[in-house]
C-alpha positions as a Markdown table, in Angstrom:
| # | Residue | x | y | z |
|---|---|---|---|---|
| 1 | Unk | -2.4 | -16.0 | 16.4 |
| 2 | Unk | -2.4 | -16.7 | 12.7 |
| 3 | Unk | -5.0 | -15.4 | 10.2 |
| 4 | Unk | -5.0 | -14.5 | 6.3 |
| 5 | Unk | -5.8 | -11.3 | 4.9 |
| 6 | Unk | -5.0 | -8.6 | 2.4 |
| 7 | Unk | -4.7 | -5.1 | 2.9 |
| 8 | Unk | -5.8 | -3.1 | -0.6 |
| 9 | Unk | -5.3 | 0.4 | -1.7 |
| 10 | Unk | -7.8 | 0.9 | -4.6 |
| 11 | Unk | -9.5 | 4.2 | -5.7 |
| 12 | Unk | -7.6 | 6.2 | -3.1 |
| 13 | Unk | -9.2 | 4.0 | -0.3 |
| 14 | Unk | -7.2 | 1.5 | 1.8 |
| 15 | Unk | -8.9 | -1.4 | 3.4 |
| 16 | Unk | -8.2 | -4.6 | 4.8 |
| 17 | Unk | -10.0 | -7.7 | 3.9 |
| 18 | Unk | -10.1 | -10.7 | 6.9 |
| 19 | Unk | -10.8 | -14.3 | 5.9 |
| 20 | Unk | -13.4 | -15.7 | 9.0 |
| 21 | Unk | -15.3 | -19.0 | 9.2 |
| 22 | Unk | -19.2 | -18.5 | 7.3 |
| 23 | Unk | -21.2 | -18.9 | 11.3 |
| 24 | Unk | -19.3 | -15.1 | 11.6 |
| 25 | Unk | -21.0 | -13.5 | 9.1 |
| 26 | Unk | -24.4 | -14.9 | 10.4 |
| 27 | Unk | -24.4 | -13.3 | 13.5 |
| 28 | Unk | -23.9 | -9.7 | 14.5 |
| 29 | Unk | -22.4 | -9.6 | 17.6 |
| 30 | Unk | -19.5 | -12.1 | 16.1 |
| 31 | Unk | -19.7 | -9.6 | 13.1 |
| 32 | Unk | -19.0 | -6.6 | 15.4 |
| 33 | Unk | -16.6 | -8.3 | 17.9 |
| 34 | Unk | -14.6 | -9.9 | 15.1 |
| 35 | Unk | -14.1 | -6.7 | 13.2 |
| 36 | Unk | -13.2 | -5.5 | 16.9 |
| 37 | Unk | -10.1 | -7.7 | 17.3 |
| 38 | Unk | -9.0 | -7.1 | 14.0 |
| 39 | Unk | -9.0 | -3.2 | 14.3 |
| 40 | Unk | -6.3 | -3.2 | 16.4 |
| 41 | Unk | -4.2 | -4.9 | 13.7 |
| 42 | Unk | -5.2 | -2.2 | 10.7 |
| 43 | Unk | -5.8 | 0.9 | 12.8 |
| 44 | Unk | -7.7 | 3.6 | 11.1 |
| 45 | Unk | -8.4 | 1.3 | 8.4 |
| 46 | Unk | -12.1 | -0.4 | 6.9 |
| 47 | Unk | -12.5 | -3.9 | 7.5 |
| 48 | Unk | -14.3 | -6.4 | 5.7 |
| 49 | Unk | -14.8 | -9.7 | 6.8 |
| 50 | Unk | -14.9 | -12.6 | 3.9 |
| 51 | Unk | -16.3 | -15.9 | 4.3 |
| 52 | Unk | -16.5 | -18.6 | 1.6 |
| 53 | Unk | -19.0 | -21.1 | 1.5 |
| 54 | Unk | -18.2 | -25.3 | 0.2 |
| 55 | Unk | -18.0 | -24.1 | -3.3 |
| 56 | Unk | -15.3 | -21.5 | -2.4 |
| 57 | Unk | -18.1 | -18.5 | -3.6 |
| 58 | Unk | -16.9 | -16.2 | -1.1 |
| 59 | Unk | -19.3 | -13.3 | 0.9 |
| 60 | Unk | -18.5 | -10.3 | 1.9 |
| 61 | Unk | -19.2 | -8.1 | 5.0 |
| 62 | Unk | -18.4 | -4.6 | 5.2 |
| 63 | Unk | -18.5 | -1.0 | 3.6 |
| 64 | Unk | -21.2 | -1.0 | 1.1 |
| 65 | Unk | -18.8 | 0.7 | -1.4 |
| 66 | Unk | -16.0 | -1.9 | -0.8 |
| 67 | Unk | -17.9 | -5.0 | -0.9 |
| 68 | Unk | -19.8 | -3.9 | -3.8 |
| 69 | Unk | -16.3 | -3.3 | -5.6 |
| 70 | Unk | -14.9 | -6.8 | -4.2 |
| 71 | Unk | -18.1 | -8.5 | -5.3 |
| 72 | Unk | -16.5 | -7.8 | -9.1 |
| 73 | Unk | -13.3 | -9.1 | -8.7 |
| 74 | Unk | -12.3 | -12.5 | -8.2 |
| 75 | Unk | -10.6 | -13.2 | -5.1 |
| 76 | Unk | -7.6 | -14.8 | -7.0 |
| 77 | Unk | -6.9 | -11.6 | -7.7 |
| 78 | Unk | -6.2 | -10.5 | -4.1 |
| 79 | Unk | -3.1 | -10.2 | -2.7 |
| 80 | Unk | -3.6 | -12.6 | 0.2 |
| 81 | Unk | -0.9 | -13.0 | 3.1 |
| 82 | Unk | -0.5 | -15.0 | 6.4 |
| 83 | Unk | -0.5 | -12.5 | 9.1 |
| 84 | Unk | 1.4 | -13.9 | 12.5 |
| 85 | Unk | 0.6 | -11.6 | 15.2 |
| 86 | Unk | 1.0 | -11.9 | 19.3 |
């Protein structure tokens, strides 16, 4: 399995940001089950799911505090790796 992420440490909290297709973040069971499958991968860690729409405007989903510091930052700006996992 291949996905793209970024794991941050900012403010004395690390988190991990996953990149998932828009449909996730409108529905909460994906939202819960995604996050789920991910954990496993960043254990002990927050994750927030990000989805960008045609535009490339991207949406977060996640720990109020985190998303509301992403949602100043342009995502060029994170540090964004290919994760190859089995």
């Amino acid at each position: 399995m291949q996905f793209e992420g970024a794991v941050i440490r900012e403010q004395g909290i690390t988190f991990a940001i996953i990149v998932v297709k828009p449909y996730v973040l409108n529905n909460t069971t994906e939202i819960s089950s995604t996050r789920s499958a991910f954990q496993r991968f960043f254990p002990g860690v927050p994750i927030v799911l990000m989805a960008q729409d045609n535009r490339g405007v991207p949406t977060y989903q996640g720990r109020k505090d985190i998303v509301q510091f992403l949602s100043h930052i342009s995502p060029s700006r994170i540090p964004w790796k290919k994760y190859s996992v089995n």
